[in-house]
C-alpha positions as CSV (number, residue, x, y, z in Angstrom):
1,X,160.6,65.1,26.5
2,X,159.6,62.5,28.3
3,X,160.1,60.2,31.8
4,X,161.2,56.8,32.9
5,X,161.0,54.2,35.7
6,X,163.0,53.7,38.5
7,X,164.0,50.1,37.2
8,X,165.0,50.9,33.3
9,X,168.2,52.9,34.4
10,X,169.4,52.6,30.7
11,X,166.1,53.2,28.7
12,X,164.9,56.7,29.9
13,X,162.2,56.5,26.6
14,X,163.2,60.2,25.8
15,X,162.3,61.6,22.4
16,X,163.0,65.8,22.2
17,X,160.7,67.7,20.2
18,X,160.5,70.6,18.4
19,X,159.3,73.6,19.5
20,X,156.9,74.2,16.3
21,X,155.5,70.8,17.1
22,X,154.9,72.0,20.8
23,X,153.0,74.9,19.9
24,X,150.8,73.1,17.3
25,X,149.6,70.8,20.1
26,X,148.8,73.9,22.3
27,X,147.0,75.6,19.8
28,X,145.1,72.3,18.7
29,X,144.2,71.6,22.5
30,X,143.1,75.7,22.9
31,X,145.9,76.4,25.3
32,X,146.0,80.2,24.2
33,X,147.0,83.3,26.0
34,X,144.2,85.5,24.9
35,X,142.3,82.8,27.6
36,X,142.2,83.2,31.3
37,X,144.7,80.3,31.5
38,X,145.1,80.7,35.3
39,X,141.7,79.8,35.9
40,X,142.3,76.7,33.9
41,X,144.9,73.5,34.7
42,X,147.2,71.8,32.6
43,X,149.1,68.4,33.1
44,X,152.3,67.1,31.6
45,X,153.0,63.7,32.2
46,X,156.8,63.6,31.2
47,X,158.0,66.7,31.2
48,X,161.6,65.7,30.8
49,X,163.7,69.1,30.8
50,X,161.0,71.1,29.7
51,X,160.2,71.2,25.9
52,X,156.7,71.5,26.2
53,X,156.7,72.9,29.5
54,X,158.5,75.8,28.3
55,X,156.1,77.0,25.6
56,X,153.1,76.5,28.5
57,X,154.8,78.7,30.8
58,X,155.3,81.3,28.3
59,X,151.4,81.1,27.4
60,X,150.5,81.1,31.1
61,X,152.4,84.5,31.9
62,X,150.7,86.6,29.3
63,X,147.4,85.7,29.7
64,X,148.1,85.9,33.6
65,X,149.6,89.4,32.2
66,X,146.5,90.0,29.9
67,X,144.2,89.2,32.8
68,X,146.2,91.8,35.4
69,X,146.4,88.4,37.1
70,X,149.0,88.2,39.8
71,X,151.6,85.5,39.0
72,X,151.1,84.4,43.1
73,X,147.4,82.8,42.0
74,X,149.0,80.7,39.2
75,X,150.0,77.6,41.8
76,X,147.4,75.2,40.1
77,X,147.9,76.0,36.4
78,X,149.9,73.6,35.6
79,X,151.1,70.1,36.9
80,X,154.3,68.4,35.1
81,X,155.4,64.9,36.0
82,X,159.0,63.4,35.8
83,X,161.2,60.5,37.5
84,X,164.7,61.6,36.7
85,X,166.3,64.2,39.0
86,X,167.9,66.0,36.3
87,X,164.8,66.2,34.4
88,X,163.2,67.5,37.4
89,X,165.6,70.1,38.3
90,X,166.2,71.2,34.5
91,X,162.4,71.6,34.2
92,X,162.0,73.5,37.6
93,X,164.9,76.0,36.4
94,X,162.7,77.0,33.5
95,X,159.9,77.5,35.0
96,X,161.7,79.6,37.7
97,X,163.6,81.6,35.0
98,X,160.3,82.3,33.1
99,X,159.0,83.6,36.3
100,X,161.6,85.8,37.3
101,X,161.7,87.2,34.0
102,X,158.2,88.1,33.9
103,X,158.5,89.9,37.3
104,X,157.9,87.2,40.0
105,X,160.1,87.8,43.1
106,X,162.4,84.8,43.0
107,X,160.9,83.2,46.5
108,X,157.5,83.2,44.3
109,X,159.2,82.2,41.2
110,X,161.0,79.3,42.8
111,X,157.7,78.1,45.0
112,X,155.7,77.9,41.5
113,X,158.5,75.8,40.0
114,X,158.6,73.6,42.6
115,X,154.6,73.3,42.9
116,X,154.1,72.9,39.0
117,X,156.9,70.3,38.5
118,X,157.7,67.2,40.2
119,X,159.4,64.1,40.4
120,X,156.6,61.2,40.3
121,X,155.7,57.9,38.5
122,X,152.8,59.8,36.3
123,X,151.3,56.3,35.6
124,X,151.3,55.1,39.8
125,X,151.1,58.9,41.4
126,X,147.9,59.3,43.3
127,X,148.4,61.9,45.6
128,X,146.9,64.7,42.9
129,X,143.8,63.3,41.6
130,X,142.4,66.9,40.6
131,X,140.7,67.1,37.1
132,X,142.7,69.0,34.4
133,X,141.1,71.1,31.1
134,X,144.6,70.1,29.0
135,X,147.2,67.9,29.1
136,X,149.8,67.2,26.3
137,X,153.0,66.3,26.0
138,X,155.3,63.2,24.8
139,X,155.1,60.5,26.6
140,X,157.8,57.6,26.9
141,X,158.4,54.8,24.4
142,X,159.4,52.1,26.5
143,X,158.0,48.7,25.5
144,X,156.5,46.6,28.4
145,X,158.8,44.0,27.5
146,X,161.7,46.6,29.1
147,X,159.8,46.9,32.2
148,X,160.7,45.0,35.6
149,X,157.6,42.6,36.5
150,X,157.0,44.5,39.5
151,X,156.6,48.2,37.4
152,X,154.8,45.9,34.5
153,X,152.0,44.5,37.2
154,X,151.5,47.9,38.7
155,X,150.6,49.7,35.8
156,X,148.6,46.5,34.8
157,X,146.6,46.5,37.5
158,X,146.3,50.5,37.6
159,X,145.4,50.6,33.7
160,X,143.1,48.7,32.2
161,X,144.4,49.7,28.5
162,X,147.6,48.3,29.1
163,X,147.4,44.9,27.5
164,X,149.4,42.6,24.9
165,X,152.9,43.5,24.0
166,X,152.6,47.3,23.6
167,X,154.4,50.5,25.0
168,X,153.4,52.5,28.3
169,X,152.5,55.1,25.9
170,X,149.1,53.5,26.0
171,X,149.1,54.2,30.0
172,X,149.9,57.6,29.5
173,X,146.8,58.2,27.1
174,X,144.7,56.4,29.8
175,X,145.0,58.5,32.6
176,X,145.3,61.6,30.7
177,X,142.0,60.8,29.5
178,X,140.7,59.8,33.2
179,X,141.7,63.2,34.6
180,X,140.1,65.5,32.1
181,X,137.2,67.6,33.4
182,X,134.1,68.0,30.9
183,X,135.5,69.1,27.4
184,X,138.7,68.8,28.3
185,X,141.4,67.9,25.9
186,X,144.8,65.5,25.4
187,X,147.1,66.5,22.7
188,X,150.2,63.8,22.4
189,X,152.9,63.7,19.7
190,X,153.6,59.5,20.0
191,X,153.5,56.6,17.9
192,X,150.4,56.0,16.1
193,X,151.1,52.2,16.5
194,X,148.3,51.7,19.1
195,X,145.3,52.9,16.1
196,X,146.2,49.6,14.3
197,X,147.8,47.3,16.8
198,X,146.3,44.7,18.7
199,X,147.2,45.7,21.9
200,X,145.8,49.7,21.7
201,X,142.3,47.4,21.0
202,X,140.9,48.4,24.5
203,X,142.2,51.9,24.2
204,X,140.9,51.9,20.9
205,X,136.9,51.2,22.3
206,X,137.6,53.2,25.3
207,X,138.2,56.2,23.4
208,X,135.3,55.4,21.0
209,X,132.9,54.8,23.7
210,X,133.5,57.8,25.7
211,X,135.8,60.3,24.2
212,X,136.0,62.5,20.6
213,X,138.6,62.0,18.4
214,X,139.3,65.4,17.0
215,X,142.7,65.2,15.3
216,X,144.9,62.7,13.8
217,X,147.9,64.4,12.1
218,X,150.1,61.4,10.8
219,X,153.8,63.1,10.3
220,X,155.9,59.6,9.5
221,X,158.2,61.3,7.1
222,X,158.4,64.9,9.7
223,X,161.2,66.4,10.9
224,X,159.5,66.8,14.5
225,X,162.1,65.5,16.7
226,X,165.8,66.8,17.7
227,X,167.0,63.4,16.7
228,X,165.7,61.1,14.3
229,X,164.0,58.7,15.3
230,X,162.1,55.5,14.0
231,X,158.6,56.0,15.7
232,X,155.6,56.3,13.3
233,X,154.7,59.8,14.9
234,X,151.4,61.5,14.8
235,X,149.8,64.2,16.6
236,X,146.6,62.9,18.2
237,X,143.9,65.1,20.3
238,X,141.5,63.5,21.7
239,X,138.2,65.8,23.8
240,X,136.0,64.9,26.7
241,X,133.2,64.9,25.1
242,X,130.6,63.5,22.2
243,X,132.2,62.3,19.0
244,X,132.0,65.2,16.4
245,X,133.9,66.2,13.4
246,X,137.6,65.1,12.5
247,X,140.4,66.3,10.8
248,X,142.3,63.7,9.2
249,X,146.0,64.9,8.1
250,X,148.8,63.4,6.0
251,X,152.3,65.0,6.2
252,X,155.1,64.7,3.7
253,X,159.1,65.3,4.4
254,X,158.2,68.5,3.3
255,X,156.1,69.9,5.8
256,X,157.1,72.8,7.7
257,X,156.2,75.2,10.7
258,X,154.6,77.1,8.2
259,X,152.4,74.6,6.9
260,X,151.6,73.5,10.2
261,X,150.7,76.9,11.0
262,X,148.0,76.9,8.1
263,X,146.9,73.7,8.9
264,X,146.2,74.7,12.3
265,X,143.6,77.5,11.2
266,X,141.7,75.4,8.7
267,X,142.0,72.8,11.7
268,X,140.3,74.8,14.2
269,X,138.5,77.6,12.2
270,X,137.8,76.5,8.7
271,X,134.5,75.0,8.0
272,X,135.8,73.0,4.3
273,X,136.0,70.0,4.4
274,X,139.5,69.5,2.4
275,X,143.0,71.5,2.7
276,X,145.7,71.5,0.7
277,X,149.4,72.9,1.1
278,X,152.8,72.5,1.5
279,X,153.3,68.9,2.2
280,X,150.1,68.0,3.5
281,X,146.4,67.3,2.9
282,X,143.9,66.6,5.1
283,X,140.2,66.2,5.4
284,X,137.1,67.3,7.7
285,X,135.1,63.4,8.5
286,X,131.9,63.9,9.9
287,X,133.1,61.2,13.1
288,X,135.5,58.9,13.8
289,X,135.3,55.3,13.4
290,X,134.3,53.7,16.0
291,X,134.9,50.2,18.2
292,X,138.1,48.3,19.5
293,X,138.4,47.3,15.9
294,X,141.6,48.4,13.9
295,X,141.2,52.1,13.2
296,X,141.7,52.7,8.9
297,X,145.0,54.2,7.4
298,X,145.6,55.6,4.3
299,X,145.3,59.6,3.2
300,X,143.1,62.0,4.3
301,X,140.8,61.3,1.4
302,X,140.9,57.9,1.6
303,X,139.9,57.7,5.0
304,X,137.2,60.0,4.0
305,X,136.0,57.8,1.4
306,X,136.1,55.1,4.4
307,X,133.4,56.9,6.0
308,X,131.5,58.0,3.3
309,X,130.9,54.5,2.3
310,X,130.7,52.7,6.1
311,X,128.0,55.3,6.7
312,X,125.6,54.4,3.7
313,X,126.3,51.3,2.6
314,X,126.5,47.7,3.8
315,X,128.9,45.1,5.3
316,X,130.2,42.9,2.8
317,X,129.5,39.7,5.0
318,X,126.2,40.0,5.8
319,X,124.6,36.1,6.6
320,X,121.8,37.5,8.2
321,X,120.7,39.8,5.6
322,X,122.0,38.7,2.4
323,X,123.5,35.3,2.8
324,X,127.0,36.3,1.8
325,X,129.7,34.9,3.8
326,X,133.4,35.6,3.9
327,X,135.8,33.1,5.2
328,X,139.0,30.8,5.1
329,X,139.2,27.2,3.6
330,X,140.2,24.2,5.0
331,X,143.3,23.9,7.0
332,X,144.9,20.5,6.7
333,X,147.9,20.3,9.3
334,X,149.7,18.0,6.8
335,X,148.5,19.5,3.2
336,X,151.6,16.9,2.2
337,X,149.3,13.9,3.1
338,X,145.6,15.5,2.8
339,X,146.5,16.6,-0.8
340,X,147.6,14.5,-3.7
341,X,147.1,14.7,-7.7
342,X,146.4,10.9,-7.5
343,X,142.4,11.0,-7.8
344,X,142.3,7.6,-6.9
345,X,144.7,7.5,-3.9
346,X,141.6,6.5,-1.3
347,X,137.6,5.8,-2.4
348,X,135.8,8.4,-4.5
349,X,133.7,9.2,-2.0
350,X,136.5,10.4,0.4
351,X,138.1,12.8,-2.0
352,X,137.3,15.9,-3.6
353,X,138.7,18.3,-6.2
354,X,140.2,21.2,-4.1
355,X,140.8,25.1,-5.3
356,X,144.2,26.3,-4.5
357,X,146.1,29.9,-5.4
358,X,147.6,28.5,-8.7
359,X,144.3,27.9,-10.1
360,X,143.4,31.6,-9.8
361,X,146.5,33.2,-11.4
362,X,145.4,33.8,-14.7
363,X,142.4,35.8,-13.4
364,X,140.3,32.6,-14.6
365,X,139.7,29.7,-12.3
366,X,141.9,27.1,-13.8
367,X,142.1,23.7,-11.7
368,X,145.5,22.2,-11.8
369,X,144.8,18.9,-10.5
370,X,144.9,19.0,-6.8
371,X,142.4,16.7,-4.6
372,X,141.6,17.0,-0.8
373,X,141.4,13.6,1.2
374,X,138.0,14.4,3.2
375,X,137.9,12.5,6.1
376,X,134.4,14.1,7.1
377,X,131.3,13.0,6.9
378,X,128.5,14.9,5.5
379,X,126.8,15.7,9.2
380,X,130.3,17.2,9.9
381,X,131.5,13.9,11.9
382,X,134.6,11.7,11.4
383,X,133.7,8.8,9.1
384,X,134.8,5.6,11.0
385,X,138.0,4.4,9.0
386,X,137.0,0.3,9.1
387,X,134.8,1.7,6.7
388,X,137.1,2.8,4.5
389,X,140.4,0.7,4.1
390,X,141.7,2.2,1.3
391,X,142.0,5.4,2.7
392,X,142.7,3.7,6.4
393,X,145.8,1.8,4.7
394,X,146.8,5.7,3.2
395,X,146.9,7.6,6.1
396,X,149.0,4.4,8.1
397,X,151.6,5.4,5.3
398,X,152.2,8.4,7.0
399,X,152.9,7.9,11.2
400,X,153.5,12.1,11.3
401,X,149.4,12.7,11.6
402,X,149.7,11.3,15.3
403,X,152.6,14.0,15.7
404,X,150.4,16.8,15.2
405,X,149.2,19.0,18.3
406,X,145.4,18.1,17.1
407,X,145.9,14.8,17.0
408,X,147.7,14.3,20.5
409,X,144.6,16.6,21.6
410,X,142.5,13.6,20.6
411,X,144.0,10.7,19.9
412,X,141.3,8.7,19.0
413,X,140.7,11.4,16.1
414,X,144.5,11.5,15.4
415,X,143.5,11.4,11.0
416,X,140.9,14.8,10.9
417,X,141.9,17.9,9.6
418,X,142.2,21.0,11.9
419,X,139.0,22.0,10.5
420,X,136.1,20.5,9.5
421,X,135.2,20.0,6.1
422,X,131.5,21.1,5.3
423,X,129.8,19.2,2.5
424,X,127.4,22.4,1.2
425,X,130.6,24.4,0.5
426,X,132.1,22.3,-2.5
427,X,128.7,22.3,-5.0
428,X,128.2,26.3,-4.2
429,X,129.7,28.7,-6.3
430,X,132.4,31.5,-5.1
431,X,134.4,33.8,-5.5
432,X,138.0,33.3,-4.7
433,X,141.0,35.7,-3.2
434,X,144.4,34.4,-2.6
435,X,145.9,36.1,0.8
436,X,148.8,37.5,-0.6
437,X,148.7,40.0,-3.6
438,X,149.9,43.5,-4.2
439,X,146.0,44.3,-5.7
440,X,142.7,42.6,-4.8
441,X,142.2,39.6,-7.4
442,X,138.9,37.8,-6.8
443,X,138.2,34.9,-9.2
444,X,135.0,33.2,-9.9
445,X,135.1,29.2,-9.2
446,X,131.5,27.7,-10.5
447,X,131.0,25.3,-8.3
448,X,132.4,21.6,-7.6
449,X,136.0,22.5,-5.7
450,X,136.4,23.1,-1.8
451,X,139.1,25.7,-1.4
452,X,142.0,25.8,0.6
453,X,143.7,27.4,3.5
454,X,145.9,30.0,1.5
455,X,142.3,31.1,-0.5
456,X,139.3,33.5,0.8
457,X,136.4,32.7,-0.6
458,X,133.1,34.8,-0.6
459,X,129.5,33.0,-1.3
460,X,126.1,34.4,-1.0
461,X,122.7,33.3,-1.6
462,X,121.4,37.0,-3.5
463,X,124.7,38.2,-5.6
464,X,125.6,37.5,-8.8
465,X,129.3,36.8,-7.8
466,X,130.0,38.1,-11.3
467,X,128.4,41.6,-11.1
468,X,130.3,41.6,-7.0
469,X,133.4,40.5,-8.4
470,X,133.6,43.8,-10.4
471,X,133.1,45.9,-7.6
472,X,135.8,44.1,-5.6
473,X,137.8,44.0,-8.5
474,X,137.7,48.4,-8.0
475,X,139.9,50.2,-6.4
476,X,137.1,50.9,-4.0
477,X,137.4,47.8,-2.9
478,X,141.4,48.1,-2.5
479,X,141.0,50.8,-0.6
480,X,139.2,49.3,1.6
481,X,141.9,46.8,2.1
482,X,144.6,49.1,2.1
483,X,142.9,51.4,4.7
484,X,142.9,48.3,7.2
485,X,145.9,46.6,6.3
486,X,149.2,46.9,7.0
487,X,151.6,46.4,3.8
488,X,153.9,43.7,4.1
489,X,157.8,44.1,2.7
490,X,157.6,44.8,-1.1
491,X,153.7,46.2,-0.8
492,X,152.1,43.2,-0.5
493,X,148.9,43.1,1.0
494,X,146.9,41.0,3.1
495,X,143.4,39.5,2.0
496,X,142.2,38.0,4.8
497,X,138.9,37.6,6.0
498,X,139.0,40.4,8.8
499,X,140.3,42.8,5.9
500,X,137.8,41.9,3.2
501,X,134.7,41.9,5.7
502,X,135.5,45.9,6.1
503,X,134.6,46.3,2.3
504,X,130.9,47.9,2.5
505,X,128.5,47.3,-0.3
506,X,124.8,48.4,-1.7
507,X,121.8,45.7,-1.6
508,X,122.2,44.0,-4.9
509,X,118.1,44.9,-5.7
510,X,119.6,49.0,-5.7
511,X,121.7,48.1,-8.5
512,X,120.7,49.2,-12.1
513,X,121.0,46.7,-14.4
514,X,123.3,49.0,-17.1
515,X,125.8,49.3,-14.2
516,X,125.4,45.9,-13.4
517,X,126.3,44.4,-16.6
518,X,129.3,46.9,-16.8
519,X,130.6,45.3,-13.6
520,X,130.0,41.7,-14.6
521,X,131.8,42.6,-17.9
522,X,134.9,44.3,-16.2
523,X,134.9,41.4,-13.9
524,X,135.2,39.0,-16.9
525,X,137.7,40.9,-18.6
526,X,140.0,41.4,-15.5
527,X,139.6,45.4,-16.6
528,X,140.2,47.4,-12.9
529,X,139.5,50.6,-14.6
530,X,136.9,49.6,-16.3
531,X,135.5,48.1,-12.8
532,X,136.5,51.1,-10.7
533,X,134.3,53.7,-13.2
534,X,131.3,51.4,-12.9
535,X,131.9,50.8,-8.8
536,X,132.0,55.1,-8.8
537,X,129.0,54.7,-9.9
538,X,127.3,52.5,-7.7
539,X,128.7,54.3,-4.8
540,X,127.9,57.9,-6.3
541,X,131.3,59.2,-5.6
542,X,134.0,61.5,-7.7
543,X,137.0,59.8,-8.5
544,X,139.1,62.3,-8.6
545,X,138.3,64.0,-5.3
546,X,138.9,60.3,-3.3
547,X,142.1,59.8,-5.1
548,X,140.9,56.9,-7.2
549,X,141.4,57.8,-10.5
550,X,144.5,55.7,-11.7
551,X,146.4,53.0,-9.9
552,X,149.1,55.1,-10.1
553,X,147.9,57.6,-6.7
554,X,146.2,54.8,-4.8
């Protein structure tokens, strides 16, 4: 369950979850009876009418039982947080119940309910600032669009984390986080949005630089909730403490409370590093990926294969070290003016051949005509257009390039490009990826064509492109991208520069020259699996046990 603000009367955020979830999450976080719970403190931040409340409770009275600990000593064990009355009162009835039913004198059982739940903004209360060794629950899904601007600038100012267009959920982690004592531990069931979301970027580094991720069970397809609900749910816990080992889950429709309860003991006291069962696999990492940077996606051992390769290998853009550089071509503003078949529209100095994404679809580079008017100079200046009257006479055909925002930026500079065009770039030779594609599709261009806006391009002063074109043309490569990436409708993917500069690579001097010349080969015959087998190994890695074998299970 969760809570609400004062000023979203008609979106209370609440999502009800299952009790099997529940008590995953309090066995992931250690919350176990056979523990001397009433000497520890746990926190709920939107406890709605009690669904993980409930469970606690129950946990708290045996081990208060186990321990011959008198229910009277149990005031600080647990602290619940909610803004709607009903909640409140719904919540305080079970706690009170539980009590009574476990031999509390009803004075007792109601003075615990009251102390352990009440009505208060979780994200603005400060009137309890003691640490906690748990806290779980559900928090709300409210976007911060839905908030009023006085709520939205409070928890602002209060939370740091809370930034872009996100949900408060992000607040929630925040504080829990804040509030832990040393080894402490949050366990949430919430959208899994803010790993790979712009605005969970600062949560993302704070939880990197100070906390340990210790599970991430993605459950997209579970049954987890009383309704269904469209929310991307995954069970994260996350420990006060150094980084250590992860476990890495990926559920299917199919998994159950059984599963989960399997899951839980290889989660907690296996040492494998892989599990397998009923709807789910998951992995053992040796750390978490760190940074405000995206955090990766994919299955268990994909993600594995993430880190196995970030952790011995090397950035794919890597000027300093390699002189390989990944980036975007030239962005016109008005591609219908800057680019014309007609070679001889202005002087030949002014224009030159330019690579686009129908050259590359055959897998070959194949130029199809298309020139870029260059209105640079070599030293990266505008040339002065008196100088050029041809050209000067060309762009006065066409009164919309002192429309565009760049130009009424600078209007003495209305005719540039957006960006610059940089001379060295057209003679060197690259490889080239269009943006859009369902697989990664690099293509070698020799040399002699600047590319576009829509094309990647990748050039280095050490590689043979050809022999790194067959290991981007792997599905180690792809899964790189599709770790980072989020498909678009129909599975496209996204090549952009951001994505392909996560692939990781070997120094091209480790590379035998056998495996070398099976790469270049592959990459000349557009043959993935033929790439893939000599990219496994490069890497040293099995195939089978990353999930890389065919196309077909990527």
């Amino acid at each position: 369950m969760t809570a609400t603000m004062p000023a979203l009367d008609q979106n209370h955020g609440e999502v009800f979850t299952r009790r099997w979830v529940v008590d995953v999450l309090l066995d992931l976080v250690g919350y176990d009876a056979d523990r001397d719970l009433g000497e520890l403190r746990l926190v709920e931040p939107s406890c709605g009418t009690g669904a993980f409340l409930r469970p606690a409770v129950e946990r708290l009275i045996r081990s208060a039982q186990n321990a011959d600990r008198d229910l009277r000593s149990l005031d600080g064990a647990i602290r619940a947080y909610d803004l709607q009355p009903g909640n409140v009162r719904a919540a305080r009835l079970v706690c009170r119940d539980l009590l009574a039913a476990a031999g509390a004198s009803a004075p007792v059982a109601a003075g615990l309910a009251r102390s352990w739940v009440r009505r208060a903004d979780f994200l603005l209360d400060d009137d309890d600032d003691r640490e906690a060794d748990f806290a779980v629950g559900n928090p709300p899904y409210i976007r911060y669009d839905d908030l009023s601007n006085e709520v939205a600038v409070k928890y602002r100012t209060a939370w740091q984390t809370m930034r872009g267009r996100g949900d408060i959920y992000v607040g929630f982690f925040e504080r829990c986080l804040s509030i832990l004592k040393a080894d402490g531990k949050v366990g949430f069931i919430c959208a899994d949005r803010w790993m790979r979301n712009q605005y969970g970027a600062a949560l993302r580094e704070l939880v990197s630089r100070e906390y340990s991720v210790e599970q991430v069970w993605t459950m997209h397809g579970v049954d987890a909730f009383e309704e269904k609900v469209s929310a991307y749910p995954a069970i994260t816990v996350i420990a006060n403490k150094a980084q250590g080992p992860v476990v890495v889950a990926d559920m299917e429709d199919s998994f159950s409370e059984n599963s989960a309860k399997s899951l839980v003991k290889w989660s907690t006291r296996g040492r494998s590093a892989a599990f397998s069962g009923p709807g789910v696999k998951a992995h053992r990492l040796p750390h978490w990926f760190g940074g405000s940077d995206l955090w990766p996606t994919g299955t268990p051992a994909r993600l594995a294969l993430v880190e196995h390769l970030n952790d011995r290998y090397y950035p794919l853009h890597d000027p300093e070290n390699t002189g390989t550089r990944v980036s975007i071509g030239v962005a016109t503003g008005a591609d219908k003016v800057y680019i014309t078949k007609d070679g001889s529209a202005v002087e030949s100095d002014r224009i030159l051949p330019m690579a686009m994404s129908g050259d590359l679809m055959s897998g070959n580079f194949e130029w199809q005509g298309n020139y870029l008017i260059n209105p640079w100079s070599e030293d990266g200046s505008l040339v002065e257009l008196e100088d050029y009257p041809q050209m000067s006479e060309y762009f006065s055909r066409h009164p919309q390039l002192r429309t565009r925002h760049v130009a009424k930026k600078a209007p003495a500079r209305w005719y540039r490009t957006i960006d610059k065009v940089h001379a060295d770039l057209l003679a060197r030779p690259k490889l080239l990826l269009q943006d859009m594609k369902s697989a990664i599709h690099p293509v070698y261009e020799p040399g002699g064509f600047y590319p576009h806006h829509n094309l990647y391009y990748i050039v280095s002063d050490i590689w043979d492109l050809e022999v790194l074109g067959g290991l981007l043309l792997s599905r180690v490569s792809q899964a790189f991208i599709e770790a980072y990436c989020v498909r678009m409708r129909g599975g496209t993917l996204r090549f952009q520069a951001q994505y392909l500069k996560k692939i990781r690579v070997p120094r091209p001097s480790s590379l035998d020259r056998m495996i070398s010349a099976e790469l270049k080969s592959a990459f000349r015959s557009r043959d993935t699996e033929a790439a893939t087998r000599a990219a496994a190994k490069v890497y040293e890695i099995d195939l089978e046990e990353y999930e890389l074998l065919s196309a077909g299970k990527n």
